[in-house]
C-alpha positions, 0 to 999 in steps of 0.5 A: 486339904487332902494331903494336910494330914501328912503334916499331922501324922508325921509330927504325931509320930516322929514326937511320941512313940517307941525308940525307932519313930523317927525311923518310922515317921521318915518312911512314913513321909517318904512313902506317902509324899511319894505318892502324892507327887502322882496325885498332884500329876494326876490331879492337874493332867485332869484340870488341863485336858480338854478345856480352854480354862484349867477347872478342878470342878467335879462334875465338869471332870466326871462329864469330860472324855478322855481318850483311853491311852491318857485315861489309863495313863492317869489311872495308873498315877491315881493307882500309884497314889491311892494305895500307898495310903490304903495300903495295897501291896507291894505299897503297903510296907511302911504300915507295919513299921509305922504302928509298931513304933506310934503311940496308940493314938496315933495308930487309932488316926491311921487304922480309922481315917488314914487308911480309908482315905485311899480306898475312898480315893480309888471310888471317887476318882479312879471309878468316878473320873476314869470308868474305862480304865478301871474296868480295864483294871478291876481284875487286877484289882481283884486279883492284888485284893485276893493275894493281900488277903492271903499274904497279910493273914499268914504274916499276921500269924508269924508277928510278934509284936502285938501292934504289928500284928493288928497292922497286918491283920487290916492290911489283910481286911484291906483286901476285902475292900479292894476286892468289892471296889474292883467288882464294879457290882452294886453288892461288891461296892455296898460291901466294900463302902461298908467295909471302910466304915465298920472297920475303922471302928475295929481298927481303931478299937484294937489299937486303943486297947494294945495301947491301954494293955501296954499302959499297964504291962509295959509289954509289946511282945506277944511272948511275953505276955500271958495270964492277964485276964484276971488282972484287968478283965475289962480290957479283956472282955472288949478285946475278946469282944472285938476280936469277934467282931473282926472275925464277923461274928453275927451282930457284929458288923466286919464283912457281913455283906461280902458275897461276890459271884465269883467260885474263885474269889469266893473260895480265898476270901473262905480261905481268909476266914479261917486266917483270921480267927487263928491270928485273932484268936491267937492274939487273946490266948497269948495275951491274956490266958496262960499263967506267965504273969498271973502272979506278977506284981506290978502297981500298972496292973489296974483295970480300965478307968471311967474314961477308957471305959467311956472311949471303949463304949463310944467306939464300940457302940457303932461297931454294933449298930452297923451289925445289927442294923447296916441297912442305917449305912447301906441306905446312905451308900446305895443311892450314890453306888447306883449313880456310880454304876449306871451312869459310868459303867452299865451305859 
């Protein structure tokens, strides 16, 4: 059932988007079937060692002891499989292309579900199944999760293309989440499991409203664009809006739980939060301030109807709750973070 999605997500792509989705679908598959070949190792190296009958039961999986060669072995397979879905760098190269050719719909799937999938992955197998591997590793984590920070905020800035652009902006906020995921800390963990969520609300909002932008200005390219705020201020206002939200702003819910002990880490992360509102901000100013299309006469140039108005809302509701009130998720992830912790890594 995991790998199902595939199938979805290639027909979505390769049937509706730009002029170069076939090229982007291609990619797409190849990547991520790539690294569900490792998956597919991995999952049946777990189910054969050490048992008279093959057994894919978790809990029996998670009480089984490996030795730590075979265990970092396995490890680096999941790690193999994981990041291209999230994406991690250097796996991440096919999420750029891939919303930059995708209709809006399609990017909303990819930034709220399909990206998480991976992270989800790292905390139920690779944290769950193989606890001494991944302390082996959980500095690299955290060390990939700093310079994907860093890397995808400053390519962020040089993208001209409006959806390339909030592509690269979630491979950066990805970071923060491999961060919290390598902290193997009950804060870093909650934060990160908070991340996934409030982020696939943002993601998929940002990409709806590229989307109904293009429906009306038929423009992908930030040059080109400008002056459109008095023309559809609706779409205005909840880009604005979530453009905040993505920056953190207080009673929004991005990274409002991210205090890691670490000076260094710490230091990018601050590093990041000056990153983001210059390619955030950046984005709106380029879009809709200035006087390039003030004027233009075009008939697609109409605001937001009943029903955009209702998906806007519907998306962005949550978007707030979890600002205002996270202790609602973090009530629903503590329990099991704790159980994670302390039966697989404080014993």
């Amino acid at each position: 059932m995991w790998e199902f999605e595939l199938i979805t997500v290639y027909l979505l792509l390769s049937m509706w988007g730009g002029k170069k989705r076939l090229y982007s679908a291609t990619k797409f598959i190849l990547y991520t079937a790539g690294g569900s070949v490792f998956l597919l190792i991995g999952v049946l190296g777990l189910s054969l060692y050490g048992s008279n009958e093959p057994t894919l039961n978790f809990e029996t999986l998670a009480n089984q002891s490996y030795p730590v060669a075979l265990e970092i072995i396995f490890y680096i397979g999941f790690l193999i499989a994981f990041p291209v879905k999230s994406p991690i760098i250097p796996l991440h190269t096919w999420l750029p292309d891939t919303h930059g050719e995708a209709h809006y719909s399609t990017c909303m799937l990819l930034a709220g579900i399909l990206l998480k999938m991976g992270a989800y992955g790292l905390v139920r197998i690779n944290m769950e199944l193989l606890p001494h591997a991944h302390s082996i590793f959980s500095p690299w984590l955290i060390i990939v999760g700093t310079m994907q920070i860093i890397y995808a905020a400053s390519t962020s800035l040089g993208q001209r293309n409006l959806k390339k652009r909030i592509a690269y902006s979630s491979v950066s906020h990805m970071g923060f989440i491999i961060i919290g995921i390598g902290s193997i800390t009950d804060m870093g963990l909650n934060g990160a499991i908070l991340q996934i969520i409030s982020h696939g609300f943002i993601g998929a909002k940002l990409f709806f409203l590229a989307g109904t932008s293009y429906d009306r200005m038929r423009l992908v390219y930030l040059n080109e664009m400008g002056g459109m705020a008095v023309s559809i201020p609706k779409i205005f206002t909840m880009f604005s809006i979530l453009s905040m939200a993505s920056l953190a702003l207080p009673g929004m819910s991005a990274k409002n739980i991210f205090l890691m002990p670490k000076i260094l880490i710490t230091f990018v992360m601050a590093i990041e939060m000056i990153l983001t509102p210059i390619y955030s901000l950046s984005m709106s100013r380029q879009m809709f301030y200035g006087y390039k299309l003030f004027n233009a006469p075009s008939s697609y140039f109409f605001d937001s109807g009943p029903r955009e108005l209702f998906v806007s809302i519907s998306i962005f509701l949550p978007v707030i709750g979890i600002g205002i009130y996270p202790d609602f998720v973090l009530s629903l992830s503590s329990e099991k973070v704790e159980t994670i912790l302390y039966n697989y890594f404080y014993r």
